[in-house]
ROBA-48659 format. One line per field, with one value per residue (C-alpha): residue number from 1; residue in one letter; z, x, y. Coordinates in pm, whole numbers, plus 50000, padded with zeros to 5 digits. Example, Ala and Ser with C-alpha at 12.3 -4.5 7.8 and 13.67 -1.06 7.14 Angstrom:
# residues 2
i <- [1|2]
aa <- [A|S]
up <- [50780|50714]
east <- [51230|51367]
north <- [49550|49894]
END
This chain:
# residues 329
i <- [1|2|3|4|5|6|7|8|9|10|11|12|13|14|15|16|17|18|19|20|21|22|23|24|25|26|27|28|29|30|31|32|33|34|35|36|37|38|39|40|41|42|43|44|45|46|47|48|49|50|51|52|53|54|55|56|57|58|59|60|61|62|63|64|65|66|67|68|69|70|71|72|73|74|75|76|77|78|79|80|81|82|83|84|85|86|87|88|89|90|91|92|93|94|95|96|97|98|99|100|101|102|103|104|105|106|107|108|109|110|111|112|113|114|115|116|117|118|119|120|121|122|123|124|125|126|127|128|129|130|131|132|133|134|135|136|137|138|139|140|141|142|143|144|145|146|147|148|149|150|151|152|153|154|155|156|157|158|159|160|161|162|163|164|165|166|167|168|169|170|171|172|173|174|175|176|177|178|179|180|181|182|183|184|185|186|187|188|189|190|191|192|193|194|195|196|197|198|199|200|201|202|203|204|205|206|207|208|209|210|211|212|213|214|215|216|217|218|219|220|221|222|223|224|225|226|227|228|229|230|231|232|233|234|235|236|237|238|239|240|241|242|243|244|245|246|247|248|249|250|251|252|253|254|255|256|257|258|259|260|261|262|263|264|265|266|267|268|269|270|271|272|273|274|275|276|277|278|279|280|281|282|283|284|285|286|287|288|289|290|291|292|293|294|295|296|297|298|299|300|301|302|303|304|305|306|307|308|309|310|311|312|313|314|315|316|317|318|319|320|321|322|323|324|325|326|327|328|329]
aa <- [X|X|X|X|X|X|X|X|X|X|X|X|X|X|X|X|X|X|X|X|X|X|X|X|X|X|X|X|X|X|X|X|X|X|X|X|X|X|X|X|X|X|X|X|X|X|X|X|X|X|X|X|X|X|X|X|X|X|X|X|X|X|X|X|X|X|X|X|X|X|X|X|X|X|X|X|X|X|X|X|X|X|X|X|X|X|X|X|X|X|X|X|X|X|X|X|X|X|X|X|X|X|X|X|X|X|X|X|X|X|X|X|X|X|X|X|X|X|X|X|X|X|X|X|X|X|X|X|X|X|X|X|X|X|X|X|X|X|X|X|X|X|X|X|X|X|X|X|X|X|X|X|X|X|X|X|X|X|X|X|X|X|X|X|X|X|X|X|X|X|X|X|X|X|X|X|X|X|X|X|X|X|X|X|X|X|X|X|X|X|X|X|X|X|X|X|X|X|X|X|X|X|X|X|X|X|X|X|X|X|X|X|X|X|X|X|X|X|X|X|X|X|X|X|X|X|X|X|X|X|X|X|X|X|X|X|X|X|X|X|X|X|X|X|X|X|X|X|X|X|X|X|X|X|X|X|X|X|X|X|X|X|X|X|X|X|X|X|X|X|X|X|X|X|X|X|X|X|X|X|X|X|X|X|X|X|X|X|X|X|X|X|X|X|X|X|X|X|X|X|X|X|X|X|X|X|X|X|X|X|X|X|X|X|X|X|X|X|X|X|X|X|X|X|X|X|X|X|X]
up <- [50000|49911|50181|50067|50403|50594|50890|50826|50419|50455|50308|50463|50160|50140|50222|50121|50400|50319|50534|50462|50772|50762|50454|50445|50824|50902|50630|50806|51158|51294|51538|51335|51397|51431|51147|51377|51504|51144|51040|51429|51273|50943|51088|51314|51043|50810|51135|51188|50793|50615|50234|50126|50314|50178|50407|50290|49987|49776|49741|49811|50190|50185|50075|50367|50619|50789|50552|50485|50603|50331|50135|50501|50613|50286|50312|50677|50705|50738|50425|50510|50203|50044|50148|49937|49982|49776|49794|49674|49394|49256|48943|48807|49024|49312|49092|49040|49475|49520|49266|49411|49780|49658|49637|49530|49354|49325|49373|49127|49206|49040|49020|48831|48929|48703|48986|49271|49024|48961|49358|49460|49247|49048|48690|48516|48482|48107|48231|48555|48317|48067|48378|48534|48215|48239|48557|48443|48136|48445|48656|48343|48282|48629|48605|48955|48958|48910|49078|49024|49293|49135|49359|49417|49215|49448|49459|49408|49692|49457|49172|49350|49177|48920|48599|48618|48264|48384|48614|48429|48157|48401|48414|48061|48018|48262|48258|47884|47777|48069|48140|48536|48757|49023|49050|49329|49305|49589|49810|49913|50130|50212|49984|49872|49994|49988|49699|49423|49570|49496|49142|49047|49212|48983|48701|48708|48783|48460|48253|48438|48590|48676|48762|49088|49255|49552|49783|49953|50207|50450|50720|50714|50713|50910|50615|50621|50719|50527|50207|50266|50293|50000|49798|49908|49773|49487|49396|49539|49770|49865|50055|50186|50605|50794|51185|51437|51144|51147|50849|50661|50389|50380|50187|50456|50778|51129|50994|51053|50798|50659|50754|51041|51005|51305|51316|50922|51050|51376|51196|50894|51138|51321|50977|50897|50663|50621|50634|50738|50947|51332|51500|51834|51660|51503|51820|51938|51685|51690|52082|52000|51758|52065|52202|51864|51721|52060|52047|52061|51774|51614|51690|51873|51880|52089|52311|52381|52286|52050|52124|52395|52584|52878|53197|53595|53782|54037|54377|54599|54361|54567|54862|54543|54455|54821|54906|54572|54709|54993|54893|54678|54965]
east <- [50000|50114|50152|49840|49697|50055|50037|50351|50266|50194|49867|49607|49397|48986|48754|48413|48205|47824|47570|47295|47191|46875|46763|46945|46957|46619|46477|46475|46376|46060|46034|45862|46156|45899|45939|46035|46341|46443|46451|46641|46852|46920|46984|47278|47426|47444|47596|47849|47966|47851|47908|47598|47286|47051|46752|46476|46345|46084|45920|45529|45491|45330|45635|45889|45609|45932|45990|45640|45714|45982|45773|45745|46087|46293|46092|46150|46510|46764|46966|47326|47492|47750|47573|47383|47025|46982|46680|46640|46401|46293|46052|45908|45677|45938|46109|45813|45753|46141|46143|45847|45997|46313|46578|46893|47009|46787|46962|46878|46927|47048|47244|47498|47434|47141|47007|47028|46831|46564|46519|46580|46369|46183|46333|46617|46914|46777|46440|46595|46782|46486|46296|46569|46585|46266|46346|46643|46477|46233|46498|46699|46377|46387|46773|46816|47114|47147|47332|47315|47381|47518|47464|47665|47961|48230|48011|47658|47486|47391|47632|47957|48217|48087|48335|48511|48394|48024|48043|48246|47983|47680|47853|47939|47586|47465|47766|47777|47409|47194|47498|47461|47648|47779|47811|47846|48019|47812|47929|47589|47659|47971|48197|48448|48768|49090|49270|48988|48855|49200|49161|48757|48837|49189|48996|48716|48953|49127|48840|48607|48918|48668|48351|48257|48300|48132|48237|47953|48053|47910|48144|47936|48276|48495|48689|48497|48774|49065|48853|48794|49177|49264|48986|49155|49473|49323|49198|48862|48780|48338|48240|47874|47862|47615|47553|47582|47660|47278|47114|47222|47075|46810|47081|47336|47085|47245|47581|47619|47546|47716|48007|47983|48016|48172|48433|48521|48546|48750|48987|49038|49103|49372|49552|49527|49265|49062|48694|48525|48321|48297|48299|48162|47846|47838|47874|47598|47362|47445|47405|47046|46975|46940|46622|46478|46544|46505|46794|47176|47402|47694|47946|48215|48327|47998|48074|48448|48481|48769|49095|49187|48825|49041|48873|48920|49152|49065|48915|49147|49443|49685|49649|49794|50075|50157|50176|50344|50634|50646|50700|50956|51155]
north <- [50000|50323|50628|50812|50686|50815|51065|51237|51276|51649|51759|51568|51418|51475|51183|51267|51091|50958|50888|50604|50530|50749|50523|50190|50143|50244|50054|49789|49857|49679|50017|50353|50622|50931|51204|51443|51261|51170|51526|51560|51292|51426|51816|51627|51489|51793|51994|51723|51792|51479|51551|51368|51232|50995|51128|50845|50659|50707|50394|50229|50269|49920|49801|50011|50156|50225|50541|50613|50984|51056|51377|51543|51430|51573|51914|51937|51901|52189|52205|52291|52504|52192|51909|51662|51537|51251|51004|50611|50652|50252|50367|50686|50759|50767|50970|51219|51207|51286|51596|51733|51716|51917|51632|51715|51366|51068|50748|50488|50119|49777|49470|49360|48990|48858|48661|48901|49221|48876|48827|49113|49387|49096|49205|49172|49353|49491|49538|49748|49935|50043|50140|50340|50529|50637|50749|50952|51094|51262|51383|51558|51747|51851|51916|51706|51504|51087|50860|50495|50249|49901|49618|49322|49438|49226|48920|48798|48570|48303|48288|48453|48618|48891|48995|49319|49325|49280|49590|49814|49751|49848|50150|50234|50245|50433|50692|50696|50629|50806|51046|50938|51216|50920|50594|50365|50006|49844|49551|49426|49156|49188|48992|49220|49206|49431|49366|49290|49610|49792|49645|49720|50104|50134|50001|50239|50543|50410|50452|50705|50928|51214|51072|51107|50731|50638|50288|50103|49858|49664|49536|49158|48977|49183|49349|49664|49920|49747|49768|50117|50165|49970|50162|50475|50314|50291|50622|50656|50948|50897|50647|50550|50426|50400|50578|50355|50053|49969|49790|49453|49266|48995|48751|48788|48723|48778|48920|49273|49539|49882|50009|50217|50574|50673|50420|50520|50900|50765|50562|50799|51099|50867|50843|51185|51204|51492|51401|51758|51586|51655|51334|51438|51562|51236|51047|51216|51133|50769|50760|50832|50509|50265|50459|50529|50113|49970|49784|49792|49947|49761|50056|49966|50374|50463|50119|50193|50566|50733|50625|50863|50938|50857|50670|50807|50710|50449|50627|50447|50532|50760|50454|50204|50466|50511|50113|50061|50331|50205|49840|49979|50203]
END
């Protein structure tokens, strides 16, 4: 690895820093977050200097009754100058809701597995893609901003490894066809690991050297931080985490979910990154999940604390010093 990620480089480098939770954690929550704490939520977030927030999705609130309050919750929300409001958006009339609410990007989603677009959003991957077009044709009228989200891009649940060819050509055709703004390679259960991440990321850069590229891990396996790292390695800058690490996938039950955005920030900070975000705002927010979920976070940052919240000493610890001195006379 090269010393991009080195404390004593000089210039600390920018890490744009992307919070999901608010969407892909809540999502899928048995507990109703009320609207008024996701816009509480959200307005943390944006102080703490998150570079883009997906606030909610757009989609049938039969289907997610967990984010039946996005319309109210995007026009709600403080909007911080610089920062990003995007939305999931699944079909046109998401698409149609989002614009209408004042979304800044709309966040289109697919697979590049065959198999996980057919279980998953009951299509496939051509049908997604005619369907997201017409979903793009409505947001260029509206001159918002597209970003698509390609799932499973470092390994598909049910038929594993997926071509670099097979991505990269996902993204020729949004980028090149549908003229996408964004594009995030999307590691949906948590298969990726560090060095076929350095090589997708170098790949892309190779091709796409400008567009912006966005990371989205999920930390299922353990590997969450180090393919961060090795994405950085590689050229990448956004990445997509999640407060408190809450959400997961239904194809990877019990395993944990997203990255966690407050261990990212934590870590990154220790190397000397620059991430612009504040990380005791962002603490704050994510000691407020347990009460509004009911039920513990993954974060191991709010468990432990950053590496030097330092503990008391021990009441009794000038009697200790004294015995140990004297033991020592």
């Amino acid at each position: 690895m090269s010393n991009a990620h080195n404390p004593w480089n000089g210039a600390a480098r920018r890490i744009h820093m992307q919070e999901v939770g608010t969407r892909d954690g809540l999502q899928v929550e048995q507990a109703f977050v009320p609207t008024e704490q996701k816009i509480a939520l959200v307005d943390l977030l944006s102080g703490a200097g998150m570079a883009k927030i997906e606030v909610t999705a757009f989609v049938s609130p039969q289907a997610i009754p967990a984010l039946r309050d996005a319309e109210v919750v995007m026009r709600e929300i403080e909007r911080r100058p610089g920062v990003v409001y995007t939305a999931l958006v699944p079909n046109a009339r998401g698409a149609e809701r989002a614009i209408e609410a004042k979304t800044d990007e709309l966040n289109l989603v697919m697979s590049a597995s065959e198999s996980h677009n057919l279980s998953n959003l009951r299509m496939t991957r051509s049908q997604s893609f005619l369907a997201l077009s017409d979903v793009n044709a409505l947001a260029r009228q509206a001159r918002t901003a597209v970003n698509v989200s390609l799932s499973c891009c470092f390994g598909c649940p049910m038929e594993g490894d997926v071509p670099v060819s097979t991505v990269l050509g996902w993204c020729d055709r949004f980028i090149d066809e549908l003229g996408a703004s964004g594009v995030t390679l999307c590691d949906t259960t948590g298969m990726a690991y560090p060095g076929q991440v350095a090589a997708l990321v170098a790949a892309f850069r190779e091709r796409w050297p400008s567009r912006e590229l966005t990371l989205h891990f999920h930390n299922t396996r353990g590997l969450g931080l180090a393919n961060v790292l090795a994405a950085i390695d590689a050229g990448a800058d956004r990445f997509d985490a999640s407060l408190g690490g809450i959400g997961g996938c239904p194809y990877a039950p019990g395993a944990t979910g997203n990255v966690c955005t407050e261990e990212i920030v934590h870590a990154l900070e220790l190397m000397a990154f620059d991430t612009g975000v504040e990380l005791a705002l962002l603490l704050q927010a994510a000691r407020r999940l347990p009460a509004l979920i009911g039920h513990d976070i993954p974060s191991q940052i709010v468990k432990a604390g950053r590496r030097l919240d330092l503990h008391p000493l021990p009441e009794n610890f000038d009697a200790i010093r004294e015995r140990a001195l004297a033991r020592a006379a």
